[in-house]
C-alpha positions as semicolon CSV with decimal commas, in nm:
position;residue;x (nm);y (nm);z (nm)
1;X;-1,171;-1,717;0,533
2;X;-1,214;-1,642;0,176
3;X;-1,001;-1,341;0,074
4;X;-0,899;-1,137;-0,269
5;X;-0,567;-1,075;-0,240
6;X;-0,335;-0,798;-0,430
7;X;0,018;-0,916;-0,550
8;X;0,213;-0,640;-0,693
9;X;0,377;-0,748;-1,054
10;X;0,546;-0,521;-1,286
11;X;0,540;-0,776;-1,548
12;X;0,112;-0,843;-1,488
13;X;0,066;-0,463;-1,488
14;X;0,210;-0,465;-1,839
15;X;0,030;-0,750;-1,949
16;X;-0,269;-0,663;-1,800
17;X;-0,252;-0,286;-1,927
18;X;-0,150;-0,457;-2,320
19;X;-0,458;-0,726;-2,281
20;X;-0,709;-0,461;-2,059
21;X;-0,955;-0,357;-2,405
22;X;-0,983;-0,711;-2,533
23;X;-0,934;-0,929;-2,186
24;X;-1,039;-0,688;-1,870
25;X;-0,968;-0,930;-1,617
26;X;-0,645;-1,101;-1,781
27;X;-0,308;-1,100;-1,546
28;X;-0,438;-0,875;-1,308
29;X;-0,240;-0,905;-1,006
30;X;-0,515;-1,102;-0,754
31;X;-0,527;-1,412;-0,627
32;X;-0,788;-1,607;-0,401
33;X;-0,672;-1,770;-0,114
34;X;-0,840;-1,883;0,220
35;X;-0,666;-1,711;0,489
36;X;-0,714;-1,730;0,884
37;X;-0,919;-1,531;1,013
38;X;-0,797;-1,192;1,170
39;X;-0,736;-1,159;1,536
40;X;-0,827;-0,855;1,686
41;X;-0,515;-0,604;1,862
42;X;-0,686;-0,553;2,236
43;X;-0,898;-0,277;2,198
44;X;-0,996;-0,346;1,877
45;X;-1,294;-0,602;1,767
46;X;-1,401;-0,780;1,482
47;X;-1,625;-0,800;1,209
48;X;-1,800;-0,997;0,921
49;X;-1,818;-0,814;0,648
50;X;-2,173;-0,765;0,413
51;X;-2,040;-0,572;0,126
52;X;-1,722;-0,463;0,011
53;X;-1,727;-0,175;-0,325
54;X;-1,496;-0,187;-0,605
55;X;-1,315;0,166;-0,619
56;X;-1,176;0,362;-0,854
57;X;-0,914;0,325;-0,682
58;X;-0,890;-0,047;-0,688
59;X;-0,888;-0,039;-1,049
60;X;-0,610;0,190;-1,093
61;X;-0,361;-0,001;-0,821
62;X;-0,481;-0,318;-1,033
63;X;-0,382;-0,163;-1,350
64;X;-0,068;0,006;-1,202
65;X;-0,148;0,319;-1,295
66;X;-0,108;0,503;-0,983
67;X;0,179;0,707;-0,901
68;X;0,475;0,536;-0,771
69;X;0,557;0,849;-0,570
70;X;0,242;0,731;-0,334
71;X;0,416;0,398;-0,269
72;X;0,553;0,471;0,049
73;X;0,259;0,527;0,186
74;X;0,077;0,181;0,099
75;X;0,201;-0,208;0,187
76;X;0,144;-0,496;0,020
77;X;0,068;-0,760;-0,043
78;X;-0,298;-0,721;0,095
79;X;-0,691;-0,777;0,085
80;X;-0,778;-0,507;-0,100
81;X;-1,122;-0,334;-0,007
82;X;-1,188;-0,014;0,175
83;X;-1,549;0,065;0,099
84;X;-1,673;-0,179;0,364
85;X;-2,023;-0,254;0,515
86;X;-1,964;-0,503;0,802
87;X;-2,161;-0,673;1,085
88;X;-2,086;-0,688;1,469
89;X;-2,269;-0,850;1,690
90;X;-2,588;-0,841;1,464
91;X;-2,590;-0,470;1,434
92;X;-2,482;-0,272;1,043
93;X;-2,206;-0,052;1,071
94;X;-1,967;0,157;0,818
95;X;-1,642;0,071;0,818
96;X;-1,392;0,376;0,792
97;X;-1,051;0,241;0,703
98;X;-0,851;0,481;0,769
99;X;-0,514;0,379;0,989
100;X;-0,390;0,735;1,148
101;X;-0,220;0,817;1,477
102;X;-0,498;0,648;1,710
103;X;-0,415;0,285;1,591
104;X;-0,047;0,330;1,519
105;X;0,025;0,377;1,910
106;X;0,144;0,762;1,828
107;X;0,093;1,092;1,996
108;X;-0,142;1,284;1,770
109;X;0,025;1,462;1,462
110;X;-0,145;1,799;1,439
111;X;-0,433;1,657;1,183
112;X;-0,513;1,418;1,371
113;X;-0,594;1,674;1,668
114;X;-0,798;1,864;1,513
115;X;-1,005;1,540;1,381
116;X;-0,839;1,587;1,014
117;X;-0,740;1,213;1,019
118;X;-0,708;1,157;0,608
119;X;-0,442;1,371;0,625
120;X;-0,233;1,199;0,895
121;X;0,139;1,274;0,892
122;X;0,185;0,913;1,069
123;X;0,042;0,692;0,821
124;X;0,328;0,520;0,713
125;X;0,476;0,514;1,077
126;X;0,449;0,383;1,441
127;X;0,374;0,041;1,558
128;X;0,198;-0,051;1,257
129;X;0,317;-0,055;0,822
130;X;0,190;0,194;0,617
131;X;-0,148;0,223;0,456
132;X;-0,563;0,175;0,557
133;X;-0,754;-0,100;0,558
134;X;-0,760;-0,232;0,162
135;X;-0,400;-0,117;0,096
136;X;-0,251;-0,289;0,413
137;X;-0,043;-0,579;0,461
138;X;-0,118;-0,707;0,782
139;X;-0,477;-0,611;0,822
140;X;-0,732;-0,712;0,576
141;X;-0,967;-0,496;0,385
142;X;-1,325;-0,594;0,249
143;X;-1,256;-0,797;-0,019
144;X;-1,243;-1,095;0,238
145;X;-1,471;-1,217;0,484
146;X;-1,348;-1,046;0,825
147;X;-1,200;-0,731;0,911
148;X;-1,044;-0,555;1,244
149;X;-1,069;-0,253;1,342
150;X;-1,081;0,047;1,668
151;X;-1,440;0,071;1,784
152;X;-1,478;0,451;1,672
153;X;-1,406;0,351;1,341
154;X;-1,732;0,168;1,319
155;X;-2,060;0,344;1,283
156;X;-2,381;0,242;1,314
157;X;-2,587;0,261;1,013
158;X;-2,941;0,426;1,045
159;X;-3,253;0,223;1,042
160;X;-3,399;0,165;0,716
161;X;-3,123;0,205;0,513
162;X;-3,078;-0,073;0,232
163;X;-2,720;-0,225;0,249
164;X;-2,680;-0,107;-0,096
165;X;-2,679;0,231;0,013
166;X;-2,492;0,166;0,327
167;X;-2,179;0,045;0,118
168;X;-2,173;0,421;0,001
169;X;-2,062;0,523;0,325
170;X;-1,678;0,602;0,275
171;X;-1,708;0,726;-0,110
172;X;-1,985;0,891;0,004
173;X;-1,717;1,059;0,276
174;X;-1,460;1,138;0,019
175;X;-1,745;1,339;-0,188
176;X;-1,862;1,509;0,101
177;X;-1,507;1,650;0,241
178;X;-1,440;1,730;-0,065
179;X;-1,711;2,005;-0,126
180;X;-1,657;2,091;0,201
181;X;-1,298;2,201;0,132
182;X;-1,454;2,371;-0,227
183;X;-1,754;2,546;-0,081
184;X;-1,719;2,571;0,283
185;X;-1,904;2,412;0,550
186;X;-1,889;2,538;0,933
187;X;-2,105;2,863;0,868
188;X;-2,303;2,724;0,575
189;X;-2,170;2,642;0,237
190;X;-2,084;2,898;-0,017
191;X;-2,203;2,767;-0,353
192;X;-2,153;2,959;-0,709
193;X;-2,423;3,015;-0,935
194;X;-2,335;2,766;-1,145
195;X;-2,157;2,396;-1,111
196;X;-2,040;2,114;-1,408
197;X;-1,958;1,771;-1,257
198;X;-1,782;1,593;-1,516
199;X;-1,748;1,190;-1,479
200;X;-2,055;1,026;-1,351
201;X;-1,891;0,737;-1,190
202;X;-1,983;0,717;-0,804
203;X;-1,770;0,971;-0,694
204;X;-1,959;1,217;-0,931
205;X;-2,325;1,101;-0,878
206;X;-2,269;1,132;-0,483
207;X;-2,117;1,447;-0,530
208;X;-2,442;1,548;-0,772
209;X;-2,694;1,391;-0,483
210;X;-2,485;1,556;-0,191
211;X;-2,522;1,925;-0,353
212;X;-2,833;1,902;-0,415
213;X;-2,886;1,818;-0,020
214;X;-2,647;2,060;0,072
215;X;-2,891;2,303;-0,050
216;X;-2,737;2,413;-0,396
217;X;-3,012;2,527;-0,584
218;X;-2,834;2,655;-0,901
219;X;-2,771;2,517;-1,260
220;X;-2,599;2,164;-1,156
221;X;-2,528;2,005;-1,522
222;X;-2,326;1,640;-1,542
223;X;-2,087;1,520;-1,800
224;X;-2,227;1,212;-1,877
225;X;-2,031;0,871;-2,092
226;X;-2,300;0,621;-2,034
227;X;-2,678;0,628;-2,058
228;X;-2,704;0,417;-1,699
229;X;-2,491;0,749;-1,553
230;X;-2,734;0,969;-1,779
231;X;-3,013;0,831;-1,629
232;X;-2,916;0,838;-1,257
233;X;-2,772;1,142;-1,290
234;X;-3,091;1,298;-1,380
235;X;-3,283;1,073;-1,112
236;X;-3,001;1,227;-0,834
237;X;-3,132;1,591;-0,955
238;X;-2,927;1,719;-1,296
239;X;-2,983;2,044;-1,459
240;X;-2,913;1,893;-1,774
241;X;-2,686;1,606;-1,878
242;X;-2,422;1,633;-2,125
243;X;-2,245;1,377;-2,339
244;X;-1,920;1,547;-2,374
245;X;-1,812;1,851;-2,203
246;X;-1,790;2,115;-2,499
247;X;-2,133;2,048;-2,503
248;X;-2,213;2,184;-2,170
249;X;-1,990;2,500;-2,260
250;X;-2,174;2,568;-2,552
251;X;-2,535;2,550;-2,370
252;X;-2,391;2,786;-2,086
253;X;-2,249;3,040;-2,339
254;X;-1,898;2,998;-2,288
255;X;-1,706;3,147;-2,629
256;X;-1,497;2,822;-2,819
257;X;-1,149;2,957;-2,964
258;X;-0,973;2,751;-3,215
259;X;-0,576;2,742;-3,075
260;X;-0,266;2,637;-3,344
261;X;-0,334;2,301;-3,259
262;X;-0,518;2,078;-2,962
263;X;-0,825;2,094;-2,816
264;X;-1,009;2,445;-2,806
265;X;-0,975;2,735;-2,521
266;X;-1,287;2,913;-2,379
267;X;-1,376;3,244;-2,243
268;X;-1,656;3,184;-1,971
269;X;-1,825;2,868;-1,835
270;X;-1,883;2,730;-1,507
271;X;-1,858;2,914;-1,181
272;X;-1,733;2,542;-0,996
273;X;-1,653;2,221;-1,189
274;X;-1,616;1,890;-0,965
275;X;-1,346;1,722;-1,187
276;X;-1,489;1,329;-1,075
277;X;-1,330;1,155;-1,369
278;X;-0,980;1,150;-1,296
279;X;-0,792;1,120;-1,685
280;X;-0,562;1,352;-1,904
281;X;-0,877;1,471;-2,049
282;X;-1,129;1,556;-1,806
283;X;-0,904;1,745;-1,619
284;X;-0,803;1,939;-1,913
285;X;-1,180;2,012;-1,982
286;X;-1,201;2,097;-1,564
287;X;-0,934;2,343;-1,635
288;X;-1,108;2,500;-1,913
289;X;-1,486;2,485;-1,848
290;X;-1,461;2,674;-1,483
291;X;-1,532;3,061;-1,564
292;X;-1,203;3,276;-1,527
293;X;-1,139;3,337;-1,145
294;X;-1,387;3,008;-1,080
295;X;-1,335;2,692;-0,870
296;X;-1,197;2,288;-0,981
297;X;-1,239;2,060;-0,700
298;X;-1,039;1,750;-0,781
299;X;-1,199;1,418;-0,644
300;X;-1,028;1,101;-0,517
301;X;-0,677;0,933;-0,680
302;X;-0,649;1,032;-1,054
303;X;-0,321;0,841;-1,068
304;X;0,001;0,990;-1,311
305;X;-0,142;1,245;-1,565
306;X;0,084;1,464;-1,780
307;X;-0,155;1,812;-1,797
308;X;-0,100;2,166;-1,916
309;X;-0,082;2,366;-1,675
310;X;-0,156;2,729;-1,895
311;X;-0,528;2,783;-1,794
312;X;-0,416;2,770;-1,375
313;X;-0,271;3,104;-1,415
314;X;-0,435;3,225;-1,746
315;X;-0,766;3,195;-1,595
316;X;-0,713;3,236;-1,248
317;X;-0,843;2,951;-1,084
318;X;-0,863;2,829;-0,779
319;X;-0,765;2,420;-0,736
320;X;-0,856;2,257;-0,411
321;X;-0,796;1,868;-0,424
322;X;-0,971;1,595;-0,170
323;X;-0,889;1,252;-0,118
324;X;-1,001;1,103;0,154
325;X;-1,224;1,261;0,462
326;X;-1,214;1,399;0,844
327;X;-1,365;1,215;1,146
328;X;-1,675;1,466;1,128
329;X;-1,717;1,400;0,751
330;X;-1,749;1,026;0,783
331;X;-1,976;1,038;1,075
332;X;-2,187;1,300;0,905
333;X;-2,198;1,096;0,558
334;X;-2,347;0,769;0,728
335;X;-2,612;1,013;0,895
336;X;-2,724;1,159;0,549
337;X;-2,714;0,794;0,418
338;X;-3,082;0,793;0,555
339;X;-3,183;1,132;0,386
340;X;-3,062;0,990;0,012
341;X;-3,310;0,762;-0,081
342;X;-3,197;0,645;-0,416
343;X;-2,856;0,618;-0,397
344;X;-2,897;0,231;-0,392
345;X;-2,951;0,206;-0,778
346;X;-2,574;0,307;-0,787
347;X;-2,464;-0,039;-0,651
348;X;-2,545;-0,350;-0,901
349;X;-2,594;-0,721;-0,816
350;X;-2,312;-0,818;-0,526
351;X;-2,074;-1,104;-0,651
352;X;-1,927;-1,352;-0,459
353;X;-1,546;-1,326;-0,410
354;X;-1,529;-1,643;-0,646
355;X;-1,700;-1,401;-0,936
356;X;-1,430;-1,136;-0,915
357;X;-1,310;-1,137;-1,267
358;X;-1,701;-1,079;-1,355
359;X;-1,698;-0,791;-1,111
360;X;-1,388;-0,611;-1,232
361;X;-1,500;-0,651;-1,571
362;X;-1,846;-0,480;-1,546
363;X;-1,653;-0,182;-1,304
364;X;-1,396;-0,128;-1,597
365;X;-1,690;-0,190;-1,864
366;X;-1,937;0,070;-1,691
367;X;-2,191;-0,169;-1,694
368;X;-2,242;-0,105;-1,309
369;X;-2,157;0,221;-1,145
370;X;-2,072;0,052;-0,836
371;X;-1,966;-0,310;-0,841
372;X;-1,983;-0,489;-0,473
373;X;-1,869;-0,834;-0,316
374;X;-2,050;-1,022;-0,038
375;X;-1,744;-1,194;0,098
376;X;-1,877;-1,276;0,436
377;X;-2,161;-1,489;0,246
């Protein structure tokens, strides 16, 4: 089969980090190779993959800007690709990646009992290496034609739903444990009057569409870069739509103070921000736009940041972060994938595995919100 496969290279991370502005797609680390096809573990099946997303994520491994402290945890080299639609046996099912105590032939650590399996204390132990599917060096992710996997990790996706909107299904996961953790779920979330999401990339759109299906009624504004992410964002159910977060301060009332030097401090602003951007600056503008005693909920793998840390205990805040999801929270995200109609005009055109450098290109220039492969054909 056709596969995309990750090499990790100091010396292309620096060349592709010095080149990235001019040349997005220039010594990046990948390389694509036909590769057998996997062979299932007994117990385990297989399947052709539909789509496969381009993460976050992805990006930042590509670009070696994630923390090296997170190394341990992830083998290589490997198919990259862990937002996965697949196809078994002629039926559409969501892929969830994730590698915890079930497949690695280990009694169950305690979050893995109680069905918290993103947070598995075995991941980079028993019978298998470290990692999930897309950051694994025996089992290949999406970005190639075939995957394996444990039946359970495969659900069905509803009738009716587009594949477009299927691929959704994991980020769609990560967004919805993650205000579950902020707001509460088991006896009914507990939302704030008011809630900034700042970074409209997937992650932050889902997390937009997901509230507003959750039942948060409120004042829901979005911090905005790019007029496609204006657009949907207001499509997915915005208040209002900012350009640049001072701007949403200022329309909520929040008072601006001019410090020695650097960016300004506030007094007031939102009672929850969902920090979905993942840089230096947006979570310096998380930290300040959340009203004193108010909530940042810190979505998927912002990678090394340096930060100051003064408006944590200044303004009292509580910080809850969320990176990847419970068995509940997948299996409930693929159900709602049939109540969000829309979500599909997230995902752009699919490339084939041979167009990858046109794919990473239009994730790292915006110009899609979600970029997808078909690498099963």
């Amino acid at each position: 089969m056709k596969a995309l496969v990750y090499y990790p290279s100091v010396p292309r991370y620096l060349a592709a980090r010095a080149l990235g502005r001019r040349y997005p797609t220039a010594a990046l680390p990948l390389r694509l190779l036909e590769l057998p096809e996997p062979q299932p573990p007994p117990g385990w099946v297989r399947a052709r993959v539909r789509l496969a997303g381009v993460c976050g994520s992805d990006l930042a491994l590509l670009l070696g800007k994630n923390s090296p402290r997170l190394s341990p945890f992830f083998s290589f080299p490997a198919v990259l690709g862990h937002e996965i639609l697949a196809e078994v046996a002629g039926e559409r099912v969501a892929v969830n990646p994730l590698l915890a105590c079930a497949e690695r032939g280990t009694e169950p650590c305690p979050a893995c009992a109680r069905g918290e399996e993103g947070l598995c204390q075995n991941v980079a132990g028993g019978g298998l290496a470290p990692g999930m599917l897309g950051y694994h060096r025996d089992l290949p992710g999406g970005w190639g034609g075939w995957i394996v996997a444990r039946p359970e990790r495969l659900h069905p996706v509803p009738d009716g739903v587009p594949d477009r909107r299927a691929v959704l299904a994991e980020p769609l996961a990560v967004a919805l444990r993650g205000l579950r953790r902020a707001f509460g779920a088991n006896d009914g979330p507990r939302f704030p009057g008011s809630l900034l999401v700042i970074g409209a990339g997937a992650i932050g759109l889902l997390s937009l569409a997901l509230l507003r299906a959750l039942g948060f009624a409120g004042r829901l504004d979005v911090v905005a870069r790019h007029p496609r992410q204006a657009e949907l964002a207001r499509r997915l159910g915005a208040s209002n739509v900012y350009a640049a977060t001072g701007d949403a301060l200022a329309a909520i009332g929040a008072r601006k103070y001019r410090p020695l030097w650097g960016p300004p401090a506030y007094r007031g602003g939102y009672g929850a921000v969902v920090e979905a951007a993942g840089s230096a600056s947006s979570l310096d503008q998380a930290a300040w736009a959340a009203v004193e005693g108010g909530t940042v909920l810190l979505l998927g793998a912002a990678g090394q940041i340096n930060h100051d840390f003064s408006p944590h205990w200044f303004r009292e805040l509580t910080w809850v972060g969320s990176y990847t999801y419970g068995r509940a929270d997948f299996a409930d995200a693929v159900r709602l994938l049939g109540e969000l109609a829309g979500l599909e005009e997230l995902v752009g055109p699919p490339y084939p595995l041979a167009g990858w450098r046109s794919a990473i290109a239009a994730a790292r220039a915006r110009r899609v919100v979600k970029a997808v492969f078909t690498p099963g054909g």
